[in-house]
N, C-alpha and C positions, 0 to 999 in steps of 0.2 A: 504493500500500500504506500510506503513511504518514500519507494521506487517511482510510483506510480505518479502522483503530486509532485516528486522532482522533475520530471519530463515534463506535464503539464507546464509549471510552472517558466522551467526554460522555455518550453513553446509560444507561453504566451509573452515573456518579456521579450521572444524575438520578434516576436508579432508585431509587437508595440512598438519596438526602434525601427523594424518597416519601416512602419505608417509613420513615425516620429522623419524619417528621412526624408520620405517621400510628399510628406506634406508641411513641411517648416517653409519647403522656398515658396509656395503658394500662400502659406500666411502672411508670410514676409512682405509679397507683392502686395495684399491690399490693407497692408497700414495707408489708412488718409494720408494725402499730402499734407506739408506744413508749409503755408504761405506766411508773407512776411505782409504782402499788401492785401487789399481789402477781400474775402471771398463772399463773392455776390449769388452763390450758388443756387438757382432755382428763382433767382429775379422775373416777373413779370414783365420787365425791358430789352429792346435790344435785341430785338429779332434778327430777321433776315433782311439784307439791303439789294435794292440793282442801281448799280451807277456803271458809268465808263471808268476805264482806267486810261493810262496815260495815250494806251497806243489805238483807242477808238473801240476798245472791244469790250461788251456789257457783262459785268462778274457780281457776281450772287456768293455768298457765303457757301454754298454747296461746290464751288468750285475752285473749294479748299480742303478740302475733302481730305483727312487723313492727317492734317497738318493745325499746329496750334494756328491763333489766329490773332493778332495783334494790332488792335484798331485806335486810332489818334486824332479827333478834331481838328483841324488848322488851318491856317493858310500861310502863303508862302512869302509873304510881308509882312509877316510876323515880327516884333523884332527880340523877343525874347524868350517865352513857354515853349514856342514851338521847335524855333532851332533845339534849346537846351534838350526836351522832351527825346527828341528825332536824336540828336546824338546819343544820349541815354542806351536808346532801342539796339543803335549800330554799336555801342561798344559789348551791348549785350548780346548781341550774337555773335559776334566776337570770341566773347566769355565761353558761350555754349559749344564750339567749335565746331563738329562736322554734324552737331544735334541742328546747329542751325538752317539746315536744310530743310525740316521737319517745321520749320514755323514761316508762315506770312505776314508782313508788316505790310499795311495798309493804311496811310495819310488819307483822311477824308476832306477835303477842300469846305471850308464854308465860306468861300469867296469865290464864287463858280464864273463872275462876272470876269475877273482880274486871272484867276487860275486856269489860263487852257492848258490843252493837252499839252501843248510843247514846254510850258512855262512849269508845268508838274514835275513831268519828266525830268528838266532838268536840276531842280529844286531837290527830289528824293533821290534820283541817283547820286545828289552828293553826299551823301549818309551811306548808301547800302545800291549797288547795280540790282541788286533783288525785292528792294523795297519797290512797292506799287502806289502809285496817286490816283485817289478815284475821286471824280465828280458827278455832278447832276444840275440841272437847272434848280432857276431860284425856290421853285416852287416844291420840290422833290429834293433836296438840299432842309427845306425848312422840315419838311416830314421827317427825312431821316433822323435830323438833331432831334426833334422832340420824341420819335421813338425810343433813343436810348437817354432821354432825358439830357440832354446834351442843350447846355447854353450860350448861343451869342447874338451879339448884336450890332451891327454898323453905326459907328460914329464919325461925323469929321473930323476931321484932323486939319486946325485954324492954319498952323506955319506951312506945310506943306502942299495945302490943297488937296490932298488924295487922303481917301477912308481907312480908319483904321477899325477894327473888329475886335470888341471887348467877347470873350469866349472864355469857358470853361475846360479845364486842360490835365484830364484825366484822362486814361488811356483804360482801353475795354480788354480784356483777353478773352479768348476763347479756346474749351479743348481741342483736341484730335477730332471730338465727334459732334461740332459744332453747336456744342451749347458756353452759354458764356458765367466765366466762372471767376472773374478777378475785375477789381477796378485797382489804378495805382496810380496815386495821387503827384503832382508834379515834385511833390518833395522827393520823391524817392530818388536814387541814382540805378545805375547798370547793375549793379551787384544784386538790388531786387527785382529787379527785373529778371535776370539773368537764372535766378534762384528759383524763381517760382513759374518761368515756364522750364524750367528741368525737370519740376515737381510735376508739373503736368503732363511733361511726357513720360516720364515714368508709369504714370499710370494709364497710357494710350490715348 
């Protein structure tokens, strides 16, 4: 009998380190991420968009498909949020190194008057050849900002004569599987940025 229950008993402790093997990396995998900026997870904002991008061709969040999604109010007369913002982004893909492939940066123009296509183009390619500038007209420009609760407004500007755009200068993220899951406030720098879409590719 005492034979008996020793067998058992090794049988079942080898049982157990199996399953202890075979299923530690799988738990491991879905510890929650740990963000450093805001997790908006399950927001009623912020849907899906259609604008053009630089080169004339109409992009929808689906046609991201696979890849985080990194989205930024602005224009390109900015003279401060948005350069700083926009370098941010680029030293943080950077940071991510060949993970950076895996994420799209997208500059949305609210100044669709002043921002065409060529003047995008050349605006976000000085950050990142991979970053993309999308626009819309004035009236589908207004819809999108209020979708993701996204604030500006057109002012003049007395010395120069040309407008300047008081805007809200938060940047949106999105996962892999395009739901949007992060806001990150202009205080931040690259290093959070850089940190919490690694979190999010991690978990697909």
């Amino acid at each position: 009998m005492v034979v008996v229950h020793s067998k058992l008993n090794a049988a079942v402790k080898t049982a157990a380190l199996v399953l202890l093997v075979f299923f530690l990396p799988a738990c491991s995998n879905t510890a929650p991420p740990k963000f450093l900026s805001t997790d908006i997870t399950g927001a009623n904002f912020g849907g899906d968009f259609k604008l053009s991008d630089q080169s004339g061709n109409v992009r929808t969040l689906a046609d991201f498909k696979g890849k985080a999604v990194v989205l930024f109010f602005g224009y390109t007369n900015c003279p401060d949020a948005c350069p700083t913002t926009m370098a941010n982004i680029a030293a943080a893909m950077r940071k991510l190194g060949p993970d950076a492939k895996r994420v799209q940066v997208l500059f949305v123009s609210v100044d669709p008057e002043r921002d065409t296509p060529e003047v995008l183009k050349q605006y976000v390619s000085g950050f990142d050849p991979a970053f993309l500038g999308l626009s819309g007209d004035v009236e589908t420009t207004k819809k999108i900002a209020s979708d993701f609760k996204a604030f500006y407004q057109t002012k003049a500007a007395a010395k120069t004569g040309h407008h300047d755009i008081d805007h809200s200068t938060g940047t949106y993220i999105y996962d892999t599987k395009g739901h949007l899951r992060l806001y990150v406030t202009n205080e931040n720098g690259a290093d959070v940025f850089a940190h919490d879409i690694a979190e999010l590719l991690k978990v697909g």
